[in-house]
C-alpha positions as CSV (number, residue, x, y, z in Angstrom):
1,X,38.1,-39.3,12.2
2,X,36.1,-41.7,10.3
3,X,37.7,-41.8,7.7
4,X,40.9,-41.6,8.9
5,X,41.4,-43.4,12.1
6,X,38.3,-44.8,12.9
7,X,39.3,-47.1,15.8
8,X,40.5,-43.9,17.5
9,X,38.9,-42.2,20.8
10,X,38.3,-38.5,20.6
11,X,38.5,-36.7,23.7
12,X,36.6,-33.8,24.4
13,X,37.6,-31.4,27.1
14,X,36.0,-28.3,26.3
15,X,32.7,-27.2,26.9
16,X,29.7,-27.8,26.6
17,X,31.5,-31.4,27.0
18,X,27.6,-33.0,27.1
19,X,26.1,-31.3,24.4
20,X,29.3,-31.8,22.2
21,X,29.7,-35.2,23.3
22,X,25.9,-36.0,22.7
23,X,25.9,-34.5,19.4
24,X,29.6,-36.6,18.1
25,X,28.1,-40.1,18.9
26,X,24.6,-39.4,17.7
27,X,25.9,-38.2,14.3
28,X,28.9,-39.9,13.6
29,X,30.1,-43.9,14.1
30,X,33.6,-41.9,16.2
31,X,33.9,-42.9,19.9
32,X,33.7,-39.9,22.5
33,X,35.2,-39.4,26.1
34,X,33.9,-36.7,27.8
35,X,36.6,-35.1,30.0
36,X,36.2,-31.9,32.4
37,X,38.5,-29.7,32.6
38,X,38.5,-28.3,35.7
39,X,40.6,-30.8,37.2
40,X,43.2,-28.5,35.9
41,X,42.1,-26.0,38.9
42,X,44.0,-28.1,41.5
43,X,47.5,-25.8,40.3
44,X,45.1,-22.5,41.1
45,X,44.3,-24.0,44.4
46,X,48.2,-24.6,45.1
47,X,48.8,-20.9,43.7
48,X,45.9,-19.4,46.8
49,X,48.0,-21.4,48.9
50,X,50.8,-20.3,48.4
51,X,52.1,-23.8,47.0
52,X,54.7,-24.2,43.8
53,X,52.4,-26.2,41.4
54,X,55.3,-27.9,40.1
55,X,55.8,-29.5,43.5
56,X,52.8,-31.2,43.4
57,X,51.5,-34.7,42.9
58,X,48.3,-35.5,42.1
59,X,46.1,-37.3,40.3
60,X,41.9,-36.9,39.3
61,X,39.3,-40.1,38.1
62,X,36.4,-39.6,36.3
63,X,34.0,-38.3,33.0
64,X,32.3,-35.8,32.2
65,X,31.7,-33.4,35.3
66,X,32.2,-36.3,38.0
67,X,35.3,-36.2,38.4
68,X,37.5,-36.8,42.3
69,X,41.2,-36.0,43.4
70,X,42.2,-39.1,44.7
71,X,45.8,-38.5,44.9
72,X,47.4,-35.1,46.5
73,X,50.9,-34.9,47.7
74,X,53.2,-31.7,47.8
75,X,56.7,-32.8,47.8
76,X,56.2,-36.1,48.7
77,X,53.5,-35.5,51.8
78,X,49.9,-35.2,52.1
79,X,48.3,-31.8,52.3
80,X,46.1,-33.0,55.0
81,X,49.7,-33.7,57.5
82,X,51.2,-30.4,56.1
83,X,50.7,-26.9,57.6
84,X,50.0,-25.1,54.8
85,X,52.0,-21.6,55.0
């Protein structure tokens, strides 16, 4: 990436995200971003509830391992106004 594109961001999003992260701007000039992954867990947690994944909105902020849902909607309304089944 260097070499290559070296105005470019590489994101990370496996683990160790801080290690790897660490490790990328301490030996090489490339820029990092740190992403979790486990944002990702928000279409198990509409799977337990017995949700279609593909019917939900939503939306996570964040780096690293801070990271918040700030935006949930199943077709359209708020899981906290919907009785879940």
């Amino acid at each position: 990436m260097e070499r290559l594109c070296p105005d470019a961001w590489l994101i990370q999003s496996g683990n160790p995200i801080f290690e790897g992260c660490t490790a990328m701007t301490r030996q090489t000039s490339t820029r990092v971003l740190g992403l979790c992954h486990g944002h990702y867990d928000v279409h198990d947690v509409a799977r337990v509830l017995g949700l279609d994944p593909a019917k939900l909105s939503w939306r996570a902020v964040g780096f690293n391992h801070v990271i918040f849902l700030t935006h949930c909607y199943y077709e359209g309304t708020g899981l906290q106004r919907r009785r879940i089944p």
